[in-house]
Legacy VTK file of the C-alpha trace (Angstrom):
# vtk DataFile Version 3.0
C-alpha trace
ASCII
DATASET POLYDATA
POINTS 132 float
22.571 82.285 -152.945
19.779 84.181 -154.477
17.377 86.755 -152.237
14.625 84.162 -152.255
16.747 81.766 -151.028
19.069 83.080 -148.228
15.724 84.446 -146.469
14.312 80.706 -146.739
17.373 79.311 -145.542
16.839 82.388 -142.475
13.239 81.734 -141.518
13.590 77.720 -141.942
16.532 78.109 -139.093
14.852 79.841 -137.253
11.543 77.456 -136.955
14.354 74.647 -136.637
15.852 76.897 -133.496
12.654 77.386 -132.332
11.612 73.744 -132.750
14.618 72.796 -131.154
14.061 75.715 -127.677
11.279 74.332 -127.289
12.050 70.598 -127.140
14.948 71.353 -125.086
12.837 73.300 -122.704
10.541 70.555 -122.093
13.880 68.642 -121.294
15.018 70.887 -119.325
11.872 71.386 -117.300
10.970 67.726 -117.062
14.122 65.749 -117.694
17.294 67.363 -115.675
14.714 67.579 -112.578
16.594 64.293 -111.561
20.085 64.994 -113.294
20.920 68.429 -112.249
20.227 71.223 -109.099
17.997 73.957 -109.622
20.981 76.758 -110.178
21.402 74.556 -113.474
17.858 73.638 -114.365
17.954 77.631 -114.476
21.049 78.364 -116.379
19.674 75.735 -118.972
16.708 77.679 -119.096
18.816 80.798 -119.598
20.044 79.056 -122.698
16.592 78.177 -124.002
15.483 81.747 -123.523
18.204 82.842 -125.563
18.028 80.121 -128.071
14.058 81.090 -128.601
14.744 84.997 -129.338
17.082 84.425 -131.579
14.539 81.939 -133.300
12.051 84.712 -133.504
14.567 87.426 -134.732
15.764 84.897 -137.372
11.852 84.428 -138.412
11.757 88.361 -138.345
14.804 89.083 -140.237
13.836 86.565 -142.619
10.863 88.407 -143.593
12.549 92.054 -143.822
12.522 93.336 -147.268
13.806 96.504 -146.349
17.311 95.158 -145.474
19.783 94.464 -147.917
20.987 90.565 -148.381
24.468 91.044 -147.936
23.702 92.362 -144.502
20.823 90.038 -143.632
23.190 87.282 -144.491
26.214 88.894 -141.676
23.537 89.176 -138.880
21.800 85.817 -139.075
25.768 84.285 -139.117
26.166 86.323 -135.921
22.936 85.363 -134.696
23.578 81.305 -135.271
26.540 81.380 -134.373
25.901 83.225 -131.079
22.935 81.346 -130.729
25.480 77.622 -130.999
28.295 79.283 -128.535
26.153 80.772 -125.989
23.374 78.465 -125.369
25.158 75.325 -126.750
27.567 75.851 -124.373
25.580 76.005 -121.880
23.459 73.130 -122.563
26.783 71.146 -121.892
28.166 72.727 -119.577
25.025 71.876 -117.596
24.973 68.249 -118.295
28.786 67.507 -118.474
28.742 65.724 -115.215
25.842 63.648 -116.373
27.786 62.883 -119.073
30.225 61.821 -117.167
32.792 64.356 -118.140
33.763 67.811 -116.955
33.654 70.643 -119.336
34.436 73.670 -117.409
37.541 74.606 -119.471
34.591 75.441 -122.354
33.220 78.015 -120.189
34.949 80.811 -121.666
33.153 79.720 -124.950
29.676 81.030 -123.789
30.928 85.017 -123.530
32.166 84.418 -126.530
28.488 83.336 -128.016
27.029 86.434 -126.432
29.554 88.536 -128.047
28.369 86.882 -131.155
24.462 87.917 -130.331
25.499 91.438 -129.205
27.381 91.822 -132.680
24.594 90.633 -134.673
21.946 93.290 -132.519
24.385 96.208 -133.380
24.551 94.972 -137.120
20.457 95.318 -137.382
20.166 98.842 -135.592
22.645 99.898 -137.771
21.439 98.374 -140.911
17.872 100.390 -139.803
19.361 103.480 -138.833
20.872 103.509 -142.397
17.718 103.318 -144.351
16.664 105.428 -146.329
LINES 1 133
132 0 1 2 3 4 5 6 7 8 9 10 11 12 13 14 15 16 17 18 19 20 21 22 23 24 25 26 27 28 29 30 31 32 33 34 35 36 37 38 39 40 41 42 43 44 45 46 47 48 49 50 51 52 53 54 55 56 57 58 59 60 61 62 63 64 65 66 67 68 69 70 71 72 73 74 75 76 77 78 79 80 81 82 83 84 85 86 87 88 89 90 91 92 93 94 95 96 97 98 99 100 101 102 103 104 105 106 107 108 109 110 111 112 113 114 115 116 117 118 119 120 121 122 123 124 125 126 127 128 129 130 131
């Protein structure tokens, strides 16, 4: 992939994430009012919250000239990938009974997404301490 097109592929993922926080915050502020309790209308917000900083970071990073490709590439991987463990899993793990299944045993998956997002952080302060 070319430098034009990895940062395209970064900031038109993160419009898409955003796109998709927001819709899924209007779900989850309108639609689970009926389908879930209030503890998990608010972890599904959690999960939106998430989901929506990442978007912007991914818009952000996207639009950094001053980093160098390789890296960019290794933090927005961390960042989607964090961004799908910790806040997908929590999306279903909030609706699983709705569903009409039980998905607890995936809970360990949503630590695992916030490692992810932690990972990808520590990437970009290091990639800006480094410059020069």
């Amino acid at each position: 992939m070319n430098k034009r097109s990895i940062n395209k592929t970064i900031l038109i993922t993160g419009a898409v994430m955003g796109l998709l926080a927001v819709l899924f915050g209007a779900f989850g502020a309108h639609g689970l009012k009926k389908l879930v309790d209030p503890e998990g209308i608010d972890s599904f917000a959690t999960g939106v919250r998430y989901q929506m900083y990442h978007a912007i970071i991914c818009i952000i990073l996207g639009n950094m000239s001053v980093l160098q490709e390789v890296v960019k590439k290794r933090i927005f991987y961390f960042f989607i990938g964090g961004i799908t463990l910790f806040s997908g899993s929590i999306y279903l793990l909030v609706i699983d009974k709705t569903l009409g299944i039980s998905l607890s045993s995936i809970g360990f998956i949503t630590p695992l997404g916030g490692g992810l997002l932690i990972i990808g952080w520590i990437l970009l302060v290091i990639s800006l301490i480094k410059i020069k």
